[in-house]
C-alpha positions in Angstrom: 0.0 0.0 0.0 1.8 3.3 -1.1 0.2 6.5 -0.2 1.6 6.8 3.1 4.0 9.3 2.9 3.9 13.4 2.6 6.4 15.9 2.2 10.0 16.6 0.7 12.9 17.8 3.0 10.4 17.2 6.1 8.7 14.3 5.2 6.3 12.0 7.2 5.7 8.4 7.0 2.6 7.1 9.4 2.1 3.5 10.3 -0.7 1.7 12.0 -4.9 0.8 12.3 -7.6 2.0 14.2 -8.2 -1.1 16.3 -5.1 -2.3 16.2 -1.6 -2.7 18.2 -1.2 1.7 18.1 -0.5 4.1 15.3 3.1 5.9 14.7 5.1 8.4 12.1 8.7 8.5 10.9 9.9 11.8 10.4 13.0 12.2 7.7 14.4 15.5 7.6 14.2 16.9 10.9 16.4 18.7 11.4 19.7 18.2 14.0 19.8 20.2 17.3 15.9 20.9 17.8 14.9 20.9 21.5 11.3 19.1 21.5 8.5 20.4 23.9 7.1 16.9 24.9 4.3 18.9 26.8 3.4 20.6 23.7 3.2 17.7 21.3 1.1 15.9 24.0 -1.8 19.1 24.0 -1.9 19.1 20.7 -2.9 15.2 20.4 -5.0 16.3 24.2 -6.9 18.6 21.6 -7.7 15.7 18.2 -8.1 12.6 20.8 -11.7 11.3 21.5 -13.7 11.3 24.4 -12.8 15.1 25.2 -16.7 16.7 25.4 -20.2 15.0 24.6 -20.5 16.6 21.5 -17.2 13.9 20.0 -17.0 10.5 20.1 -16.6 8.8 23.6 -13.8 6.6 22.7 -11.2 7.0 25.7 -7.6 7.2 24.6 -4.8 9.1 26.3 -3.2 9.3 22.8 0.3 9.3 24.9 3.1 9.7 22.9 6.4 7.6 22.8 9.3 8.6 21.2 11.4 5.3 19.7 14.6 7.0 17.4 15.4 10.5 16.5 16.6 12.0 19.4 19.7 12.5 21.8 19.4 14.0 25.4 16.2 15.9 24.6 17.4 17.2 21.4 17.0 15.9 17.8 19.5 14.1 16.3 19.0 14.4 12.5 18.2 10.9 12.0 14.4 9.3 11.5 12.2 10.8 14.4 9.8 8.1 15.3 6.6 8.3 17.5 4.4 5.9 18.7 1.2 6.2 20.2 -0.6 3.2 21.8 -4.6 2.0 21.3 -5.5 0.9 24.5 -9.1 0.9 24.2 -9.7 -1.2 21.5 -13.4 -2.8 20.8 -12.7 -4.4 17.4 -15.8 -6.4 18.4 -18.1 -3.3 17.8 -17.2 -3.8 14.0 -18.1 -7.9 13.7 -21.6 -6.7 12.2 -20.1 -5.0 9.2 -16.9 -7.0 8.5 -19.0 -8.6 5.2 -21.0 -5.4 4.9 -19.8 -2.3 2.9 -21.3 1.3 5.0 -22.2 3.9 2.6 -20.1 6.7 2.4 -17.4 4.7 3.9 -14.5 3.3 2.4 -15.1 -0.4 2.6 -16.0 -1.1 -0.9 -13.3 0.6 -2.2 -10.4 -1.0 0.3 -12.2 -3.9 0.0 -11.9 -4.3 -4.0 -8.5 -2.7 -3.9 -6.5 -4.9 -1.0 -9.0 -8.1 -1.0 -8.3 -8.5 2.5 -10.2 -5.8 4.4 -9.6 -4.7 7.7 -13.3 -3.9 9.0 -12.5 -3.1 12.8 -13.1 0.6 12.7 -11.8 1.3 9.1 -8.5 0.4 9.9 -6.0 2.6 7.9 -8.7 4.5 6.4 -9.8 5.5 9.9 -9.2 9.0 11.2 -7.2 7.4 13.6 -4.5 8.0 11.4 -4.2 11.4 11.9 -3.2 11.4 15.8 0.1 10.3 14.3 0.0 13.5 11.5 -0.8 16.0 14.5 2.7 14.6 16.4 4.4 15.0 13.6 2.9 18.8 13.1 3.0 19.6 17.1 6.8 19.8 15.9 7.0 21.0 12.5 5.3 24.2 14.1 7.5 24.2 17.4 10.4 25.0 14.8 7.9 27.2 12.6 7.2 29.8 15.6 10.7 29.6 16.2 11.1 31.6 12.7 8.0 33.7 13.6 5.3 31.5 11.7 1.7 31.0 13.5 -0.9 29.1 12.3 -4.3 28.4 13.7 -7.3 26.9 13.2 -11.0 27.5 14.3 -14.5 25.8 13.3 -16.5 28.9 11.3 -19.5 26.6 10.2 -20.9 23.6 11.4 -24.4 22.6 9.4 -26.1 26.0 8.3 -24.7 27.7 11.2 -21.8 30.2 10.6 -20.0 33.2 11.9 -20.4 36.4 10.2 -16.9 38.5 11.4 -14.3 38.5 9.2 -10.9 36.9 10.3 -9.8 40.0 11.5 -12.4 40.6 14.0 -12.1 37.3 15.7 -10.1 37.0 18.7 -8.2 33.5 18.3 -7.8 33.5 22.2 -11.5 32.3 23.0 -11.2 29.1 20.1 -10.1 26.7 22.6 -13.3 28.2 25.6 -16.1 26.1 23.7 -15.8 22.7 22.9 -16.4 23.3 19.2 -13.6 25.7 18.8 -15.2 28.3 17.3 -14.0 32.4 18.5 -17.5 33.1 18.0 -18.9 32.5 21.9 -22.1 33.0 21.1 -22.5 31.2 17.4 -20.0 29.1 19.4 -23.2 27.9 21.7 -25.7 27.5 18.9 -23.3 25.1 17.1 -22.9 23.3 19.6 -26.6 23.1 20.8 -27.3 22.1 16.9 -24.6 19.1 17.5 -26.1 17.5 20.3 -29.7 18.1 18.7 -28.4 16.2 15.4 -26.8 13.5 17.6 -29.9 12.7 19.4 -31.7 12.4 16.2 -29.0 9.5 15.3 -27.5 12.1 12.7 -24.5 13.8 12.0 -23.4 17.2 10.5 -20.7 18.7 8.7 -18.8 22.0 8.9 -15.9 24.2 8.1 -12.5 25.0 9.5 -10.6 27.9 8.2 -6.9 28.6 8.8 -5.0 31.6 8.8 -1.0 31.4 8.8 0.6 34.9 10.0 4.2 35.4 9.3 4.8 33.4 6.5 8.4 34.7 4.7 8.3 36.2 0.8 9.2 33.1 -1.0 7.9 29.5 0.2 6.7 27.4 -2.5 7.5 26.0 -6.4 6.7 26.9 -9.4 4.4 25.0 -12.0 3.5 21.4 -10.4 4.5 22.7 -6.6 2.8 25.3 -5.7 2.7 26.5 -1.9 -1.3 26.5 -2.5 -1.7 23.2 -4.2 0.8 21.5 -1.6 -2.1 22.9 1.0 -4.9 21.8 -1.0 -3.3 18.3 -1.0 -2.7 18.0 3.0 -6.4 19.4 3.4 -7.7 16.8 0.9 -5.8 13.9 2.4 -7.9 14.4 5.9 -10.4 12.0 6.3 -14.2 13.8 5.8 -12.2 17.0 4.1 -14.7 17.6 0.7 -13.1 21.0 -0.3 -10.5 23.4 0.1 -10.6 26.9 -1.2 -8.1 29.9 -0.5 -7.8 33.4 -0.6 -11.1 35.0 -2.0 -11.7 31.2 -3.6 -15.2 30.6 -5.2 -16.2 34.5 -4.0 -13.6 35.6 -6.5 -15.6 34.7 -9.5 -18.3 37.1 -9.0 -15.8 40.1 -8.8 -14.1 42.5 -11.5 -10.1 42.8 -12.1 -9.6 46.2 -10.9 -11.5 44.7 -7.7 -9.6 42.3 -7.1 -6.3 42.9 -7.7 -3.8 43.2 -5.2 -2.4 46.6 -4.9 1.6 46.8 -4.0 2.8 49.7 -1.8 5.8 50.1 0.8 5.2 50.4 4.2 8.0 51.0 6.4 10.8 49.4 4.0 8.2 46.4 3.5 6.3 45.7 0.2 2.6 45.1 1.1 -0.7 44.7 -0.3 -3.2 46.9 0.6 -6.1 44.1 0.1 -5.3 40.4 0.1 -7.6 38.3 -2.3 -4.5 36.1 -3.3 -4.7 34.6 -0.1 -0.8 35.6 0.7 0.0 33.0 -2.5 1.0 34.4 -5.5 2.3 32.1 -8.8 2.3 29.5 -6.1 5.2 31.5 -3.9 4.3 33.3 -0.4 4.1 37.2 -0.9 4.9 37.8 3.0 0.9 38.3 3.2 -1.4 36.0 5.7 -2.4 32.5 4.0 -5.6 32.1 4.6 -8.2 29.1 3.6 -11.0 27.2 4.2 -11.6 23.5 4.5 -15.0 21.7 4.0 -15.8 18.6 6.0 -18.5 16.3 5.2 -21.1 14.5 7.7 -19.7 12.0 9.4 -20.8 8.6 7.5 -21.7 6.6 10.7 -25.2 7.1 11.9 -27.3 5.7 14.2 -29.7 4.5 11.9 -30.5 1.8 9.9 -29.4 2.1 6.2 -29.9 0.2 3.0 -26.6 -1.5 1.5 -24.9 -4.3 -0.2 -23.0 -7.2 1.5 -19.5 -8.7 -0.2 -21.7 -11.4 -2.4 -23.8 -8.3 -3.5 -27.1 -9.4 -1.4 -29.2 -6.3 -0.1 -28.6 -5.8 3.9 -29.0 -3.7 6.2 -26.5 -1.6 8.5 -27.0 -0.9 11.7 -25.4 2.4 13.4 -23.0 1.2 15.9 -19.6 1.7 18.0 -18.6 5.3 18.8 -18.4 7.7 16.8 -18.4 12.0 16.1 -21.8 13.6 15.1 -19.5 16.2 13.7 -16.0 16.4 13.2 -14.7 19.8 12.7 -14.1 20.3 16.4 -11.2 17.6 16.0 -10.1 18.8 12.8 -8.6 21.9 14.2 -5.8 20.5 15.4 -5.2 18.6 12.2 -5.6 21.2 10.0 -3.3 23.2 11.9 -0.7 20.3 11.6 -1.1 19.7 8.0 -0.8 23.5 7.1 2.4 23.5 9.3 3.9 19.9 7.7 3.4 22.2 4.7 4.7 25.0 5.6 7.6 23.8 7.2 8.9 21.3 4.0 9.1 24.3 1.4 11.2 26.5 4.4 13.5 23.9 4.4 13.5 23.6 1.0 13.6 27.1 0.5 16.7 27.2 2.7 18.4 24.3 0.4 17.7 26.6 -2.5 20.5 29.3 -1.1 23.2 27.0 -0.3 
């Protein structure tokens, strides 16, 4: 199974099932020398695990972290960085009544065709489980970002119909992490999450959006032609399970508006080159312009619902599926964290490679 690798001078490898022994990532290109905050790496897996509020799945895992190569008296050495995290609450038994059953929406048609031999308990790989190991690997791709003066973050701005009206600007980021949605919105913040618990009573789910917004960025992070800084983004967002879309900078909004609207206008402020406006979405030809990156990710409904649906077993008989195990009615209060990690896996490969370019 290829597929499980991401990245260029900082690349990621992840390992691992949902149900099974524990999930894991190898880190090549790390660089030598970087002090790791363990405590920081362990709140940002505290933030994706499950079981943190009612309104996520109740799954309980610590999502505790072990460290297996890669580093030297607290310090990386240079060499593959591995981490390992252990599933200790497995219940593969939840998943018996679907092993010869494909959900809809889900990906056991598709893995079952492609690799014959299935693992049902909980998706396996194509569980979401998979991306506790991509959020260790991000926890430090952005402990060296901030280090250059690069911040990313991550907040829910729509779940279902519900969505904030301030602009990005108006938010204050401090208050994501004071609702259990992660929205800055406090009040918009409550009615999303009143409209989660109401569509998980009804044996529903819901989707939603996460936007991101990267402050800092340097003039000159990303290819040309195949390599773009904003198709590189668009790939890590598309790669997260339940991500549908990815837009950036003005995005589908662009369409409806006139050149000489939205150009970007280039003036100097205080020896810098600005924009005055920012439709590009700080990306221009693919290369950082020194502006915010900003985008938006689209996550679908979570497939799983506590209903009974209509599908087909693996001899192509009718059946029915029955809602069961633990799962999110929405997952866009998880994806924060993710998003953030992906953007800064990103982020932090075309630095180095940026750096590589000047030697």
């Amino acid at each position: 199974m290829p597929g499980n690798t991401f990245g260029h001078s900082f690349r990621i490898t992840t390992f691992g099932e949902s149900h099974g022994t524990g999930i894991g990532v190898v880190i090549d290109g790390c660089p030598a020398g970087i002090k790791l905050d363990l405590i920081y790496i362990q709140n940002q897996l505290n933030r994706r695990k499950p079981g943190q509020s009612k309104i996520v799945t109740q799954r309980k895992e610590a999502d505790e972290f072990e460290i297996l190569s890669g580093t030297f008296e607290g310090k990386t050495t240079g060499t593959p960085l591995t981490l390992f995290i252990a599933n200790t609450n497995q219940k593969p038994k939840d998943y018996e009544h679907i092993k010869d059953k494909f959900r809809p929406s889900h990906a056991d048609f598709t893995y079952a065709k492609k690799y014959i031999n299935r693992d049902y308990r909980g998706g396996g790989r194509s569980s979401a489980r998979e991306t506790a190991a991509r959020v260790a690997a991000g926890a430090i791709a952005q402990q060296i970002l901030e280090q250059k003066g690069i911040k990313i973050t991550a907040y829910v701005s729509q779940v279902g119909p519900l969505e904030i009206q301030q602009s990005r600007e108006e938010l204050d980021f401090s208050l994501i992490e004071q609702t259990p949605v992660r929205c800055p919105d406090l009040i918009k913040a409550k009615e999303m999450e009143t409209y989660i618990k109401k569509i998980k009573k009804e044996g529903d789910t819901t989707g939603g959006v996460v936007s991101c917004i990267i402050q800092g960025c340097p003039v000159g992070l990303g290819e040309p032609i195949f390599d773009r800084l904003h198709a590189e983004l668009g790939k890590a967002m598309l790669s997260i399970n339940a991500c549908k879309g990815f837009q950036y900078g003005s995005g589908f909004d662009g369409v409806s508006m006139r050149g000489s609207e939205h150009n970007d206008i280039f003036v100097q402020e205080n020896g810098q080159i600005k924009t005055t406006s920012n439709y590009s979405g700080g990306i221009q030809g693919g290369i950082s312009n020194g502006m915010d990156i900003y985008f938006r990710t689209a996550f679908k409904p979570v497939a799983t619902i506590m209903r009974p649906q209509s599908s087909i077993d693996v001899k192509g008989n009718t059946v029915t599926v029955d809602g069961k195990g633990r799962h999110d009615p929405c997952v866009v209060p998880r994806a924060v964290p993710i998003v953030e990690s992906m953007a800064a896996l990103v982020l932090l490969d075309y630095y180095l490679l940026a750096m590589t370019d000047r030697f």
